[in-house]
C-alpha positions as CSV (number, residue, x, y, z in Angstrom):
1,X,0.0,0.0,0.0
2,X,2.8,2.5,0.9
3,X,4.6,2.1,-2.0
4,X,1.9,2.4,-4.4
5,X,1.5,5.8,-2.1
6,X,4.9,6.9,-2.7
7,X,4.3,6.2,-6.8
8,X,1.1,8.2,-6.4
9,X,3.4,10.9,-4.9
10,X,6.3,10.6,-7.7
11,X,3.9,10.9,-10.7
12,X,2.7,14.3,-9.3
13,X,6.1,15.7,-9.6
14,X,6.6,14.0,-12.9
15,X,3.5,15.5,-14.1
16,X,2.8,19.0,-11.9
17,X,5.8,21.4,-11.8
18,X,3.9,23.1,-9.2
19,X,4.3,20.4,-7.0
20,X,7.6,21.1,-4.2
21,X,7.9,18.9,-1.8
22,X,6.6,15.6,-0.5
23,X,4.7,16.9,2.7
24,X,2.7,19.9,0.6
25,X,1.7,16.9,-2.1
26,X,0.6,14.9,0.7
27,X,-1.6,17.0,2.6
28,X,-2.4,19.5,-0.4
29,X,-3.6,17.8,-3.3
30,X,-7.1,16.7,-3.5
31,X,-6.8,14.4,-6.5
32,X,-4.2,12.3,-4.4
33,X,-6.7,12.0,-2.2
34,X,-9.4,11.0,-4.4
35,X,-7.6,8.6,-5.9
36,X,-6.8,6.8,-2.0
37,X,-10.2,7.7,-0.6
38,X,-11.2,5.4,-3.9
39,X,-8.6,2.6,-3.1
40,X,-10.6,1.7,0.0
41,X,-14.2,2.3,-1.5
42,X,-13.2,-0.1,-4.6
43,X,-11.9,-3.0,-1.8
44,X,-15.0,-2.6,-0.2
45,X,-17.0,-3.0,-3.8
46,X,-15.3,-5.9,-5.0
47,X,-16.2,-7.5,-1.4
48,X,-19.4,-6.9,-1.5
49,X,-19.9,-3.9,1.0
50,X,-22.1,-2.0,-1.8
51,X,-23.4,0.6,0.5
52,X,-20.5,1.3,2.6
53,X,-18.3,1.8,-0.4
54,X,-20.7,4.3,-1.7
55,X,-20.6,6.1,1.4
56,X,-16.6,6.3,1.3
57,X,-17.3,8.0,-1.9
58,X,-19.6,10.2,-0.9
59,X,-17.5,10.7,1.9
60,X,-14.7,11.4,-0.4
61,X,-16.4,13.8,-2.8
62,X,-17.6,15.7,-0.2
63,X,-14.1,16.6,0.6
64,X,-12.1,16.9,-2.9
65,X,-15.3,18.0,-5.1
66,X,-13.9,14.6,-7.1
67,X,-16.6,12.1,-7.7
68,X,-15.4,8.3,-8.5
69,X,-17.6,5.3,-8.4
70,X,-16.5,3.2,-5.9
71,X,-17.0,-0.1,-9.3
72,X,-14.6,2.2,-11.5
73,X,-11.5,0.5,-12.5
74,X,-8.3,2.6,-12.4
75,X,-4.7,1.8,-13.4
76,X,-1.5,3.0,-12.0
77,X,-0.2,6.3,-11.6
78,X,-3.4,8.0,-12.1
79,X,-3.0,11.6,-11.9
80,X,-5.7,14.3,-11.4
81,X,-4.6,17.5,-11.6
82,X,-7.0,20.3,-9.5
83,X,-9.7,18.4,-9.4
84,X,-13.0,20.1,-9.1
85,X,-15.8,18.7,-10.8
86,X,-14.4,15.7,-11.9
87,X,-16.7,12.6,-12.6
88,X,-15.5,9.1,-13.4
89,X,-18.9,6.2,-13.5
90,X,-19.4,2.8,-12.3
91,X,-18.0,0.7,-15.4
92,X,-15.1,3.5,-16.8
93,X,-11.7,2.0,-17.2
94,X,-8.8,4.0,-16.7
95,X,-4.9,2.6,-17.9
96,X,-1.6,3.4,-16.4
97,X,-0.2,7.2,-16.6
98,X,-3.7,9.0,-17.3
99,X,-4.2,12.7,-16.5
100,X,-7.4,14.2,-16.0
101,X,-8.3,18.0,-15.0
102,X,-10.5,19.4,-13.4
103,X,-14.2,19.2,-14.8
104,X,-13.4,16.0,-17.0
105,X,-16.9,13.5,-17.0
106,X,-16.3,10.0,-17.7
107,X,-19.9,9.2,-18.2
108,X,-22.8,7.5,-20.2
109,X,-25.2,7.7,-22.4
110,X,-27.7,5.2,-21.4
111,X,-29.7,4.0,-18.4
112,X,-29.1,0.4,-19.3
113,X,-27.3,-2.1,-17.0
114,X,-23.6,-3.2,-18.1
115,X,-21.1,-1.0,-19.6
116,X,-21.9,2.6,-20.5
117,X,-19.0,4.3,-19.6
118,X,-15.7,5.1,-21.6
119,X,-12.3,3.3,-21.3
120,X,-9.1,5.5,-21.1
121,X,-5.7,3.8,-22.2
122,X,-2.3,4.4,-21.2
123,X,-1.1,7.3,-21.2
124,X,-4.2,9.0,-21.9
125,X,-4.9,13.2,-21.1
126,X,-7.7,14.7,-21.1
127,X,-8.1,18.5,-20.7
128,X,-10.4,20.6,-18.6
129,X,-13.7,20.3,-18.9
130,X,-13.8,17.6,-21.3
131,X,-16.6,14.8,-21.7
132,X,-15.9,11.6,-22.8
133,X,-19.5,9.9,-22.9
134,X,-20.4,6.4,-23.4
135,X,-19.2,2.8,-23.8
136,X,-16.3,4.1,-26.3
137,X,-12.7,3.5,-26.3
138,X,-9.7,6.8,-25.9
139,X,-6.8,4.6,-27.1
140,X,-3.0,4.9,-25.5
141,X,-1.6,8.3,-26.0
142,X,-4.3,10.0,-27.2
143,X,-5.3,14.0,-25.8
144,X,-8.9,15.4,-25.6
145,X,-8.6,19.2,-26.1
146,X,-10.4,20.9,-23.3
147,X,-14.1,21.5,-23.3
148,X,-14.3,18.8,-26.2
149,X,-18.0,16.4,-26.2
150,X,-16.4,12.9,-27.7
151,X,-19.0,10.4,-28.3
152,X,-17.0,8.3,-30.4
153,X,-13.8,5.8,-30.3
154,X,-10.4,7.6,-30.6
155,X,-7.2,6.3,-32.2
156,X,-3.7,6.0,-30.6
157,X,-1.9,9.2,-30.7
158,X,-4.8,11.3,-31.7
159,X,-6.2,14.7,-30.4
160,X,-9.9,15.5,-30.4
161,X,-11.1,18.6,-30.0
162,X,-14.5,20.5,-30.0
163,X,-18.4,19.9,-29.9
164,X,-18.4,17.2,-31.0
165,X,-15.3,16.3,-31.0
166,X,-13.3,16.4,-33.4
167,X,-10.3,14.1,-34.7
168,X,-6.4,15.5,-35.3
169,X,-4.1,13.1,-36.3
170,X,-0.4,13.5,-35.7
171,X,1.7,14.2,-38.9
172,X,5.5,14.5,-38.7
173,X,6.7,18.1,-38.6
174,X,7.3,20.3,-42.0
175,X,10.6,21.3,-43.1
176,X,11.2,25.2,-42.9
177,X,10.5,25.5,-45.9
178,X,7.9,24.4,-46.8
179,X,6.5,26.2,-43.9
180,X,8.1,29.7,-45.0
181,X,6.2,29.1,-48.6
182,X,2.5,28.6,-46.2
183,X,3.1,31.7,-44.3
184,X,4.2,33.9,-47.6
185,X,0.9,32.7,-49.1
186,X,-1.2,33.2,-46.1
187,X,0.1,36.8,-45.9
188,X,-0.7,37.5,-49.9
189,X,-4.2,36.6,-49.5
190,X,-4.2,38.5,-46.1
191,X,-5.0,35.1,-43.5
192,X,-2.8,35.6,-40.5
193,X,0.1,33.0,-40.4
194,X,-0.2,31.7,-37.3
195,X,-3.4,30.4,-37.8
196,X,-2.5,27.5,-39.7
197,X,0.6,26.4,-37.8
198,X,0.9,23.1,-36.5
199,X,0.7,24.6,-33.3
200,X,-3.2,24.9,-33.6
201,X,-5.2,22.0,-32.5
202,X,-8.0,23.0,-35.0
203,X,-9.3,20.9,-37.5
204,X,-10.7,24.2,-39.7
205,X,-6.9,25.6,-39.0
206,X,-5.8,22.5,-41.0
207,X,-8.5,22.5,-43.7
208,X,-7.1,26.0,-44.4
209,X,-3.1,25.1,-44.4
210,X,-4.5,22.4,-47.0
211,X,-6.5,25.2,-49.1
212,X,-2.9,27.4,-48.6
213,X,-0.7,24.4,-49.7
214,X,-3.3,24.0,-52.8
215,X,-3.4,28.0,-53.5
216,X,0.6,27.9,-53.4
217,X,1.4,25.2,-55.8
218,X,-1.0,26.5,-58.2
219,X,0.0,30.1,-57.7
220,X,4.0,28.8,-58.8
221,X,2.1,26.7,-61.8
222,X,0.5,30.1,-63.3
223,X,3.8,31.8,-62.7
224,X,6.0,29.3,-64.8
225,X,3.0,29.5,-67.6
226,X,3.3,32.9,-67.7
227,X,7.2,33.0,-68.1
228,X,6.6,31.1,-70.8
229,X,3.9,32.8,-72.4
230,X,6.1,36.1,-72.3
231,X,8.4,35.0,-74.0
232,X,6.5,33.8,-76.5
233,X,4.2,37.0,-76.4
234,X,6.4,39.8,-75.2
235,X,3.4,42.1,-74.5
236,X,1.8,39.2,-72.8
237,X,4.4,40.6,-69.7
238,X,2.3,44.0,-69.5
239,X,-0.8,43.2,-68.5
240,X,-1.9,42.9,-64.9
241,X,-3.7,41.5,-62.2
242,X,-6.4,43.8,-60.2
243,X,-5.3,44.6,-57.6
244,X,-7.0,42.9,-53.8
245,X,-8.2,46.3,-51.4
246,X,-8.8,44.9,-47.6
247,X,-12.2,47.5,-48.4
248,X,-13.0,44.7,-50.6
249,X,-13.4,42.1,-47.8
250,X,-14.4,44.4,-44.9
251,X,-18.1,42.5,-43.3
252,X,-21.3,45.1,-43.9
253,X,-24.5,45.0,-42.0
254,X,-28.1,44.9,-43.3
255,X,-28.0,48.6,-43.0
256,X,-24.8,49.1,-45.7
257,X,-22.8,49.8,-42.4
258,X,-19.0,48.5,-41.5
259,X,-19.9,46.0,-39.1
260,X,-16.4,44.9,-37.5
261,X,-14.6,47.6,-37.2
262,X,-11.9,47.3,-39.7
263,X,-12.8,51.4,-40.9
264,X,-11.9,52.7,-37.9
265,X,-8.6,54.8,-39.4
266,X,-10.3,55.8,-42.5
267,X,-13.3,57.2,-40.0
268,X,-10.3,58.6,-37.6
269,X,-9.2,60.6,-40.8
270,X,-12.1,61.6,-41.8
271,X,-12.8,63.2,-38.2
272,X,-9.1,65.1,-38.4
């Protein structure tokens, strides 16, 4: 028992640079205790002692705002970080190494005996104020963005984010230039950069780097056809493109009005 107390205590350093010593982890961190007041309420479960393993948990709720089925199964190391809110149901399955924050449901979707709750694997995180509903399956590795409604399983190595939620696979990382090319496109047709970077967790992000990718290949395609129209036209070379005016693209209301904003200089002027 003690030393699966002491790896309780190690994986909050591991996973909480807050955390500074042993003693304030000990006394100060309500998901630890969750996670122990569940220990005994489980035991009691399994042996039979129905109602005075619910009253552990009640018990236990009552004191870390964490609520845990005393029939939920739970691996090693489990980790919950703050704590509030938190709701794991009767049949959920939790693997080794999973973080959860505060607000996270494991919970179902049906009033029917048997399973109806979600099983986490290894290694599994889920962000605050997530809810992970139903008999479904979050696979090793994977992350659920915070706030995210998943309903459905989720692959290894996966993040899901959204209402409802929404799967992002892992690619390997982009040369620099490749990425370069993306952002000078994005800033010709006036999309901010950083919108599209891998750094975003949003699957409309990445439909737009795709649309960005598309616009620059065929943007370098029309450019070689013209270099070689010019020279076989010479006054091909003069003519031009119109030109793109950010007037062009400002948002107007029913009433013919600016509606964002964006005029605000040109109003500025107009006042000087």
């Amino acid at each position: 028992m003690f030393k699966r107390m002491k790896e309780d205590i190690r994986s909050v350093f591991h996973r909480d640079p807050a955390a500074r010593n042993a003693f304030e982890v000990l006394t100060a961190y309500p998901g630890l205790h969750a996670i122990w007041f569940h220990r005994l309420a489980n035991t009691l479960w399994r042996r039979n002692f129905k109602w005075l393993a619910r009253m552990v948990s009640n018990i236990a709720r009552w004191l870390t705002g964490i609520e845990i089925h005393p029939g939920a199964t739970i691996g090693r190391r489990f980790f919950i970080d703050h704590g509030m809110g938190v709701v794991i149901g009767e049949t959920a399955e939790i693997g080794d190494d999973v973080t959860l924050y505060h607000g996270v449901t494991l919970g179902g979707t049906s009033w029917n005996k048997g399973k109806r709750h979600p099983t986490l694997g290894n290694n599994v995180v889920c962000g605050a104020g997530a809810k992970v509903l139903g008999p479904i399956t979050i696979s090793a590795g994977a992350r659920v963005g915070s706030n995210a409604v998943v309903t459905r399983d989720v692959p290894e190595d996966a993040t899901v984010v959204g209402i409802p939620g929404r799967i992002i696979r892992r690619h390997p990382e982009e040369d620099s230039a490749e990425e370069l090319k993306r952002r000078q496109m994005a800033d010709k047709v006036g999309f901010d950069a950083y919108a599209v970077t891998r750094e975003v967790s949003d699957p409309v992000a990445h439909a737009i780097r795709c649309l960005l990718d598309h616009m620059q290949a065929m943007d370098h395609k029309v450019e070689t056809m013209g270099k070689a129209l010019c020279e076989i036209k010479p006054s091909y070379c003069d003519e031009q493109l119109p030109e793109l005016k950010s007037e062009d693209f400002e948002a107007v209301d029913d009433s013919g009005g600016v509606r964002m904003g964006d005029d605000k200089d040109r109003r500025n002027e107009s006042v000087k």
